[in-house]
C-alpha positions, 0 to 999 in steps of 0.5 A: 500500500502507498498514499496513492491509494488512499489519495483515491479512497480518501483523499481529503482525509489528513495523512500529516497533521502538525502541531500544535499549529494544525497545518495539514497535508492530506492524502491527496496532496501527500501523493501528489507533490511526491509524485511531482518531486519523483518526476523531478529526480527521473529528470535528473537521471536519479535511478534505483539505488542512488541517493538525496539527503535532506536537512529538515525541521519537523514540517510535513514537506520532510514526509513528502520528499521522503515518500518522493524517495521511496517511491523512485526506489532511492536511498534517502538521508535526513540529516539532523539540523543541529549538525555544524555545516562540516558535519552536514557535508560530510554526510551529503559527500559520504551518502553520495546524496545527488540532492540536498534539501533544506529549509529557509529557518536553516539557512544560516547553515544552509549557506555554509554547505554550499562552498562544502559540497561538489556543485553538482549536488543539486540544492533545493530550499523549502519555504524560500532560497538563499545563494546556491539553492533553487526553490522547492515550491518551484520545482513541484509547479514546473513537474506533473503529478501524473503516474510514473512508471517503473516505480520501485520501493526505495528505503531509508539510510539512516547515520549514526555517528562511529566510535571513531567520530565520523558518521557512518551510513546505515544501509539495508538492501532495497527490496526492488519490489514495486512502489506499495510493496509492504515489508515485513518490518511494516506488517509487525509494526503494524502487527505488533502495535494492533494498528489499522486505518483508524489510527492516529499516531502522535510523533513527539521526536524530530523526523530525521530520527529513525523513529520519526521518519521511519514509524510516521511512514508505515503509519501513512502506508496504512492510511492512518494519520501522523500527528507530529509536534513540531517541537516537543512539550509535554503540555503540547503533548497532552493537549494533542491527544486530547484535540485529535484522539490520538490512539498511539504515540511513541516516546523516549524515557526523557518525553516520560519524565517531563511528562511526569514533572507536570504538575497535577492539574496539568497532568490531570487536566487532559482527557487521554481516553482515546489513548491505546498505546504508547511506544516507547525505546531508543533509551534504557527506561528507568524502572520507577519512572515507567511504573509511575506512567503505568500507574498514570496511563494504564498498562498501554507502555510497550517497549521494543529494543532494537536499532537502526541496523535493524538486525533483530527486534525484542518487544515487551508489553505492561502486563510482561514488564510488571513481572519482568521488571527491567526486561526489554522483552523476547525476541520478535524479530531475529533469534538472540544469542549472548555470547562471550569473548571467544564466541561461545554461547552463554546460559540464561543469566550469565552477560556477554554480548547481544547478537541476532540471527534470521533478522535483518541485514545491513551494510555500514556504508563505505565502511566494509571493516565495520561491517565484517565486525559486526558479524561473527563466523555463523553470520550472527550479528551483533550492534555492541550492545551487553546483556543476558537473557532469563529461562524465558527468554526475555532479554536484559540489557547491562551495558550500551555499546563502546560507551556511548552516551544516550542523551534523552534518547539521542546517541552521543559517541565521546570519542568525536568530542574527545578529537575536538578538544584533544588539541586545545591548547589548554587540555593535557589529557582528556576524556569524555563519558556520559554520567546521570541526569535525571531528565535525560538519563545522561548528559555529556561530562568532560574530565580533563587533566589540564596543562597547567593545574593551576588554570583549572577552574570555572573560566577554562570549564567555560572556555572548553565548553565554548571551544567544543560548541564551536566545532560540533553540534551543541547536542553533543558538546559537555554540559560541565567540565570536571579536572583531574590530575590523571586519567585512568590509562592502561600502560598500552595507553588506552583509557580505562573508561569504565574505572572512570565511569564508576566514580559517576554512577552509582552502585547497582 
């Protein structure tokens, strides 16, 4: 199914609604102004298994460009806008996007791309132009919506930034099936979540996120409606299951606690009967701040573990959860097997690492090694993620993958932070690690030995944060600094940074 075919069965209905502004796209407009946009890559000589990326606030031309894609069997990217240019360039030249798409609140940064990537990226700005893009609104009028033919099921190439500090590109084999070709990983989520045409599905997450753009698709592939707040806020939140009956939604913990910190007659305030499900991943959920959204929304929290690799899915319900506390459910896509160091299979109960086999596949674009390292001899495939699983089956999560800071439900790789400051003048040594924050579950410490001790204090705190603000984005540079007169260092020279986690976190 695709949102042509609901764009003749129902064509006024809402495919995307923003909020809280209301601005609508129907389905007939969804099928349309893809259809339009699609023509314009055949133009360009776009064929299956190219690329175009895109760089969008949440809006609802981000869903048509990315159905535009889908439908011409491209590869597409969203590109998160909090990115500094350089880091925006590097993803178009490392995707070998063909077509860059942005908007005009974006276009401080948008400017600065334009000297960073070949000219033959054609660029596009949505809502205005500024030197070196050309008008979207343009290119739809000029092209016709009618049928195209050919058209073959495209997919989404999502980047999650590596250890190393560059971004890699996520990318799962096209399907070559014709446009409307439902995919197994849309049937469960479907499935799974027991949605139907009568769905309203509320989007509270940025949609270059997997889980926005990705979830939101699926959802309009089934002629339902995605809700989507343009920004988040928790009272925005419940107003908006109130005012359009949502009937599902999918959250990070970070989304819970804020909810949770309403007070009571905000949170009380709000008639969210309609409400049958709320989704949630992406981030280790808290177990006393899921009992108290239990408590508040009913057993309607369902929680999956997986990833952008997609290689195996875990899912669990309120009712499991509640006698499997912790849990991040059995497997429903995939086989687990926890393995140790030397490959072998561990019992229920004992740690190692978390691989899937029989799920999905995948390649780490333009990046062969990691790839291969992800799997073991049997074709078993692992993301780096620690953990065990009980007699059941069900699977427990104890460690994230190379340290990775999980911010409010956003990956954050220290290293790429630990490279921008490794050669400030002022910094001897230096290490990066996530530490707790109540809100977002983690936020970004610096621990520095500094060049002069005697400098350590809260004016070079502020200038290295300053520093690190300058050369990547904001979501990932350290909200405080703390100084040492060591770090934790193997004699091979390698960081102990789990030593220099524990003095942080608490003991479980």
């Amino acid at each position: 199914m695709s949102p042509d075919d609901f764009a003749l069965t129902s064509p006024d209905k809402p495919a995307v609604i923003m909020a809280p502004s209301g601005r609508t796209l129907s389905y007939r407009e969804l099928a349309s102004r893809s259809r339009r946009l699609a023509r314009h890559f055949r133009e360009l000589g776009l064929k299956p298994g190219d690329c175009i990326a895109f760089m969008l606030e949440n809006r609802p031309e981000l869903l048509e460009i990315s159905w535009a894609a889908q439908r011409s069997g491209l590869y597409f990217v969203p590109v998160n806008w909090h990115l500094q240019p350089e880091e925006v360039a590097y993803v178009i030249a490392d995707s070998g996007a063909r077509v860059f798409i942005t908007s005009e609140p974006l276009q401080e940064v948008a400017s600065a791309v334009v000297a960073l990537v070949p000219a033959s990226v054609e660029r596009l700005m949505v809502g205005g132009a500024v030197a070196g893009y050309g008008r979207y609104e343009d290119i739809l009028a000029a092209s016709s919506d009618a049928p195209l033919e050919g058209e073959v099921e495209g997919q989404l190439m999502g980047y999650s930034s590596g250890t190393t500090g560059f971004p890699k590109g996520i990318q799962r084999p096209l399907s070559g099936q014709p446009f409307g070709t439902n995919s197994i990983l849309d049937q469960m989520f479907w499935a799974n979540y027991k949605m139907d045409a009568a769905t309203v599905y509320l989007c509270p997450a940025p949609l270059y996120h997997a889980a926005g753009v990705g979830c939101c698709m699926p959802v309009t592939r089934l002629g339902a409606t995605a809700v989507v707040m343009e920004n988040f806020d928790a009272q925005e939140v419940l107003k908006a299951i109130e005012r359009y009956r949502v009937t599902h939604t999918q959250m990070v913990p970070t989304h819970f606690v804020r909810l949770l910190k309403l007070d009571e007659s905000a949170r009380l305030g709000h008639d969210l009967s309609s409400l049958r499900l709320a989704i949630h991943a992406a981030a280790p959920c808290p177990p006393e701040v899921k009992e108290q959204m239990i408590a508040w929304w009913g057993p309607i929290l369902y929680e999956y573990y997986s990833s952008t690799e997609a290689v195996g899915v875990t899912s669990i319900d309120s009712h499991e959860w509640l006698t499997h506390r912790g849990s991040v459910g059995r497997a429903s896509f995939g086989k687990i097997h926890i393995l140790d160091d030397a490959g072998k299979e561990l019992p229920p109960g004992q740690e190692g690492l978390v691989y899937f086999s029989n799920g999905g596949s995948f390649e780490y674009h333009n990046d062969p090694a990691k790839t291969a390292q992800a799997k073991d001899a049997q074709g078993r495939i692992t993301v780096g993620d620690m953990g065990y699983v009980d007699a059941e089956g069900y699977l427990y999560l104890t460690d994230r993958k190379s340290h990775m800071i999980i911010s409010g439900g956003v990956n954050i790789y220290p290293q790429e932070i630990e490279n921008a400051l490794a050669l400030h003048p002022a910094i001897a040594d230096v290490a990066v690690i996530g530490v707790p924050n109540a809100e977002f579950g983690e936020e970004v410490k610096a621990v520095v030995v500094p060049a002069d001790p005697a400098q350590a204090g809260d004016q070079l705190a502020r200038e290295i944060i300053e520093f690190t603000r300058e050369r990547i984005a904001h979501y990932k540079c350290p909200r405080s600094v703390d100084f040492v007169t060591e770090l934790p260092r193997l004699p091979t020279g390698k960081l102990a940074k789990r030593l220099l986690r524990d003095r942080y976190w608490p003991k479980t």
